[in-house]
C-alpha positions as CSV (number, residue, x, y, z in Angstrom):
1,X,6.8,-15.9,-19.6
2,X,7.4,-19.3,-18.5
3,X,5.5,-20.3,-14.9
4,X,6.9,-18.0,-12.8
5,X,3.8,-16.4,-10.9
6,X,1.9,-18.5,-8.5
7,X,-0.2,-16.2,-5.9
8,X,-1.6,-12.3,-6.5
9,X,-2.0,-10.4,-3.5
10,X,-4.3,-7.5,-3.9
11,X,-4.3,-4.6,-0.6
12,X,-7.4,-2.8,-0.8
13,X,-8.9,0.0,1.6
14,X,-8.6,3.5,1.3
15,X,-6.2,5.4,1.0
16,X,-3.7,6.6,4.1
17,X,-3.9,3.4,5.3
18,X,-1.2,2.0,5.8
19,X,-0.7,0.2,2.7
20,X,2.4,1.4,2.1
21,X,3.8,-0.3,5.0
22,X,1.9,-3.5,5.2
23,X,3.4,-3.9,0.9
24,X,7.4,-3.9,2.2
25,X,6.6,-5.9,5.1
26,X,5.1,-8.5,3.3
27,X,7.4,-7.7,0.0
28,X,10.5,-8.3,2.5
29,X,9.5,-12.1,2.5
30,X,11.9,-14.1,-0.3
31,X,9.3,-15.3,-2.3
32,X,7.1,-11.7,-2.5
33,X,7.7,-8.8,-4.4
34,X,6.0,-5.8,-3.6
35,X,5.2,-3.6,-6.9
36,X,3.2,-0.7,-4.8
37,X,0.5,0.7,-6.8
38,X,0.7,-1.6,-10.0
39,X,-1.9,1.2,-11.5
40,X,0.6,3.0,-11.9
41,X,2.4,0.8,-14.6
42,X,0.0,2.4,-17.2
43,X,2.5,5.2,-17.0
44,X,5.8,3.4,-17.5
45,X,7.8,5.1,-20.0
46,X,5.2,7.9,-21.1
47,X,6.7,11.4,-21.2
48,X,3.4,13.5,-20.6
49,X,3.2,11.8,-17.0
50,X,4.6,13.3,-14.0
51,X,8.0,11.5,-13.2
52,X,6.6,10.7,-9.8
53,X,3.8,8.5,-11.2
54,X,6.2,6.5,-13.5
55,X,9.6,5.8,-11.7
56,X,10.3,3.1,-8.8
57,X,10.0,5.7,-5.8
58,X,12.7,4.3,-4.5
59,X,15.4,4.2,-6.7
60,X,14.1,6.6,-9.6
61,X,14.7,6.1,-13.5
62,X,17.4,4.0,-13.0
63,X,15.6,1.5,-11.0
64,X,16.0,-2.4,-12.1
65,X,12.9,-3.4,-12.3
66,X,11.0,-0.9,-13.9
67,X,13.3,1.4,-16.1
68,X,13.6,-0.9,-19.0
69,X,10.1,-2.8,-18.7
70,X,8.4,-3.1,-22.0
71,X,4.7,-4.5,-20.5
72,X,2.8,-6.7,-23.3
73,X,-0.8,-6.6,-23.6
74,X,-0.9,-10.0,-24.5
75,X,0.6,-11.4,-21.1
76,X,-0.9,-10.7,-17.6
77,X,0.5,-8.3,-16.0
78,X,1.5,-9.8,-13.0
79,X,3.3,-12.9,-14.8
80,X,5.6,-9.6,-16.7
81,X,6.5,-8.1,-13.5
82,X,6.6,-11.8,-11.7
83,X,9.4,-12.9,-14.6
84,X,11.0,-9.6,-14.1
85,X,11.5,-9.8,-10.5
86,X,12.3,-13.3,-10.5
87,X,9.5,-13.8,-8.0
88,X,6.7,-16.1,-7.3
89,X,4.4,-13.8,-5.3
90,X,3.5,-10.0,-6.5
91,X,1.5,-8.1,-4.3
92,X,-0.3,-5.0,-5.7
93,X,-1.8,-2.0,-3.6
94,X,-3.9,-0.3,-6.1
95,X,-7.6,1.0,-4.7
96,X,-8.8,2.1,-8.3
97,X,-12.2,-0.2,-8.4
98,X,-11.8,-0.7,-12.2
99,X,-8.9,-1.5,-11.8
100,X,-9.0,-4.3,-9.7
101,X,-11.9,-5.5,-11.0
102,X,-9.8,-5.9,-14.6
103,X,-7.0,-7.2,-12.9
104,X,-9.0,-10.2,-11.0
105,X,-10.9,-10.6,-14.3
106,X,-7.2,-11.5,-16.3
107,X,-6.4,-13.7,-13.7
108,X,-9.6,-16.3,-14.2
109,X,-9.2,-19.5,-15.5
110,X,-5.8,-19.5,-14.3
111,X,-3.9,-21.3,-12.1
112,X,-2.4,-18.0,-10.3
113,X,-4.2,-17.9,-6.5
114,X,-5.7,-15.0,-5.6
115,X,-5.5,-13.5,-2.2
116,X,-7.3,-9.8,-0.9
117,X,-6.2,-8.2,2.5
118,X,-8.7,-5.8,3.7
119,X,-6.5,-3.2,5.3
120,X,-8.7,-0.7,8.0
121,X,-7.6,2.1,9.8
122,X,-9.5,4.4,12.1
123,X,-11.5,7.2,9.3
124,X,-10.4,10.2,11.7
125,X,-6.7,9.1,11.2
126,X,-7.3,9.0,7.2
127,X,-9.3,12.2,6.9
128,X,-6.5,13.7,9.0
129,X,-3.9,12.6,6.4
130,X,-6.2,13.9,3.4
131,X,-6.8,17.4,4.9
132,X,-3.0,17.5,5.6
133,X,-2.1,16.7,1.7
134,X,-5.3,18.5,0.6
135,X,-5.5,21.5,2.2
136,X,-7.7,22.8,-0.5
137,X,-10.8,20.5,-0.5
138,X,-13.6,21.0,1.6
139,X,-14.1,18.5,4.8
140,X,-17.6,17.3,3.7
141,X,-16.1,16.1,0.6
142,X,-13.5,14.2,1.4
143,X,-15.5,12.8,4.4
144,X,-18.2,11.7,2.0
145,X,-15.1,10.4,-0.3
146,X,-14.2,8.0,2.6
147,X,-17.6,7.1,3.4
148,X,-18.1,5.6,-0.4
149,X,-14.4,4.4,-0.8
150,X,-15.9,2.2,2.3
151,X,-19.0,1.2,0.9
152,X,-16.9,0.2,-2.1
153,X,-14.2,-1.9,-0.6
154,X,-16.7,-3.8,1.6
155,X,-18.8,-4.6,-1.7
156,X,-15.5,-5.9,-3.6
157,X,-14.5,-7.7,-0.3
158,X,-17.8,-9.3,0.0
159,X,-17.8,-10.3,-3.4
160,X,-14.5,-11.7,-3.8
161,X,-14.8,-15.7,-4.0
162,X,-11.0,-16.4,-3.1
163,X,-8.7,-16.0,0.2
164,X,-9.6,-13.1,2.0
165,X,-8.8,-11.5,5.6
166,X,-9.2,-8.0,7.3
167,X,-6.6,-6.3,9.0
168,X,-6.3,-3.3,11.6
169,X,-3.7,-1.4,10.9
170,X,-3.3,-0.3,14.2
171,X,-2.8,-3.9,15.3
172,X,-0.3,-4.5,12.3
173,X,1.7,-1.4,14.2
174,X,1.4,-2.4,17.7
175,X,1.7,-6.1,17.2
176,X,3.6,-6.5,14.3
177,X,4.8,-9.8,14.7
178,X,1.7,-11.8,15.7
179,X,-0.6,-10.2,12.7
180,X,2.7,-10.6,10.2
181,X,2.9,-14.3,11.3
182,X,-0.9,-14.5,10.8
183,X,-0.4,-12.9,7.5
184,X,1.5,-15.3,6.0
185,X,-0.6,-18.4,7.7
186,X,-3.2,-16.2,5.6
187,X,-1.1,-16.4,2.4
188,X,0.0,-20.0,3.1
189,X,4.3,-18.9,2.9
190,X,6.8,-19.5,5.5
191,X,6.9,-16.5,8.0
192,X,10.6,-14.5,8.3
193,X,11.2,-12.1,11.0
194,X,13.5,-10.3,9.0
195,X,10.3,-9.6,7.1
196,X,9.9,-7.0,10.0
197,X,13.0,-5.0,9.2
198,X,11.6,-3.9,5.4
199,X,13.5,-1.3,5.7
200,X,17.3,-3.3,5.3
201,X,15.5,-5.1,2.5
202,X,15.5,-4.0,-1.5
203,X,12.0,-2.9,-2.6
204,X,11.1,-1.2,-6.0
205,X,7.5,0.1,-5.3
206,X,5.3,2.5,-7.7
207,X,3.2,5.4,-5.9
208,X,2.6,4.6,-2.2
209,X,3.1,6.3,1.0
210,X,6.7,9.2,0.7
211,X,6.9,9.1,4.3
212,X,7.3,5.2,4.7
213,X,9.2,4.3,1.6
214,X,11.5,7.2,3.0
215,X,12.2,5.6,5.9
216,X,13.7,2.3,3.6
217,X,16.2,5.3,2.0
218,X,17.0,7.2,5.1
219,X,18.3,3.0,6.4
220,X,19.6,2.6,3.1
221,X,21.7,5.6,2.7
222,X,25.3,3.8,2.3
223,X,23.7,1.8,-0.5
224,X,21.2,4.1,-2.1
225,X,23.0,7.4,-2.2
226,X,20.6,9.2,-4.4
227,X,16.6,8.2,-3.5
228,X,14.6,9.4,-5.2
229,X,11.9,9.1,-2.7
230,X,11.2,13.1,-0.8
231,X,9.1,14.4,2.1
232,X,7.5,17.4,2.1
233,X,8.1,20.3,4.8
234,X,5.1,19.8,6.9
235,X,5.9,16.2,7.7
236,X,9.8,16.3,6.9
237,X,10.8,16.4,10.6
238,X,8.5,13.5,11.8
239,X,9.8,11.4,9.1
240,X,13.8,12.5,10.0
241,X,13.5,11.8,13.4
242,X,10.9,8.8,13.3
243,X,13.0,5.7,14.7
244,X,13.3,2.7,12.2
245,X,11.2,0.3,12.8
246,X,6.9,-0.4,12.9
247,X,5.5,2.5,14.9
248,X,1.4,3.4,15.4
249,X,0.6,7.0,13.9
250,X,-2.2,9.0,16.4
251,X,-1.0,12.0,15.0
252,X,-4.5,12.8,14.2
253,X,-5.2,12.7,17.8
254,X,-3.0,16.0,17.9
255,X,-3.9,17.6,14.6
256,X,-7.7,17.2,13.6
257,X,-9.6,20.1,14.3
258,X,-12.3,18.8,16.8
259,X,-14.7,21.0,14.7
260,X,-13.8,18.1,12.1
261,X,-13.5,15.7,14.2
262,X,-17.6,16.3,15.1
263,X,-18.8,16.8,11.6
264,X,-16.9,12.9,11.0
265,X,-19.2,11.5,13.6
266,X,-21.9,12.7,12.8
267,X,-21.4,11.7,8.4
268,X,-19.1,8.7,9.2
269,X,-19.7,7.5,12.8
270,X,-21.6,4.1,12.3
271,X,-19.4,3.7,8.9
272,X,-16.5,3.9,11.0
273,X,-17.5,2.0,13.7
274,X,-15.8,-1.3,13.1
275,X,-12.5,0.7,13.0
276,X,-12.7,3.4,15.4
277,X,-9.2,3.0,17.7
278,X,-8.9,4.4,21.3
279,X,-5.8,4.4,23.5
């Protein structure tokens, strides 16, 4: 695959956090290619899975990346996608435990530098999102779901023995510039404010966030006439009139139940301590 890969930059946190975003800012730079949930690669080309799971969200089956990438077991990962893209930095937002773990495992004894971003965002914000998309589940459950994704992530955190830095994601949203800037001090690459406008920039992610990879369509539209990226109805107008550019999200502050809102504090309060965001 020839020495194309230099640096894998791994996003953890949980889910609804604005990983999404921070992946096409930082996959706007020249030298970084955002792959979105590279997970989701275990799906590329295989019929049973739904289309969503295996197709650049972006551009769909026809995509350039992804649509004719034959991935060898024999070659890391990272260096296939890496030659693919022509790029010397890949940065992956998976939160599967396993899978990162097998992942940082392929890369030792390399000479590929490993980076993890610890992205946080305030646990009433994320449940918000979850009960939104999962209307179905119970609110104990997926509080105690984001009480253990926590106590996961800290543990790999701790435990990683490489580069490593924690991020707000309010902060990335209200000071974008500053904590971008500090992000690529982090990550030791020249910063680029057009990194800031990732939404006039080409991207090709797997799985992430509908409502921000929409935004990169809905700026795109001379250029990408058919995305394959879609919102659902319940946030379809936020997303349509949402101006382009890096906004905070205190939707929450509006929607979560304060019945919820209680029952957080009193399963997730001192979890959520360190990330709790008032305005």
């Amino acid at each position: 695959m020839g020495d194309n890969l230099k640096k894998a930059v791994f996003i953890c946190g949980a889910g609804h956090s604005g990983s999404t975003l921070l992946g096409l800012i930082l996959g706007s730079h020249s030298d970084c290619f955002y792959c979105g949930e590279g997970q989701k690669t275990n799906f590329l080309q295989n019929q049973t899975k739904a289309i969503s799971k295996r197709v650049c969200k972006i551009c769909g089956a026809n995509c350039p990346v992804w649509s004719d990438l034959k991935l060898s077991e024999r070659v890391n990962l990272y260096e296939q996608i890496s030659a693919k893209a022509q790029k010397p930095i890949i940065i992956d937002s998976s939160k599967g435990r396993q899978w990162l773990q097998k992942q940082l495992e392929s890369l030792k004894n390399t000479d590929i530098k490993q980076y993890l971003i610890f992205l946080q965002r305030d646990g009433r914000a994320v449940i918000n999102s979850r009960i939104t998309k999962y209307p179905e589940k119970n609110f104990k459950y997926l509080i105690e779901e984001w009480v253990a994704k926590g106590q996961m992530t800290n543990e790999l955190f701790n435990n990683f023995d490489h580069k490593k830095i924690k991020i707000r994601y309010e902060v990335l949203a209200t000071q974008p510039e500053s904590v971008t800037q500090k992000l690529c001090n982090f990550l030791d690459i020249e910063y680029q404010p057009e990194m800031l406008k990732y939404y006039e920039h080409e991207h090709h992610p797997l799985g992430g966030n509908n409502g921000t990879q929409f935004l990169v369509a809905k700026a795109q539209r001379e250029k990408i006439k058919d995305p394959f990226v879609k919102v659902g109805e319940y946030k379809k107008d936020y997303y349509e009139n949402h101006e382009l550019g890096i906004k905070l999200d205190l939707r929450w502050q509006k929607e979560l139940d304060p019945s919820v809102e209680r029952l957080f504090e009193e399963m997730a309060g001192k979890e959520n301590a360190e990330m709790k965001w008032e305005v």
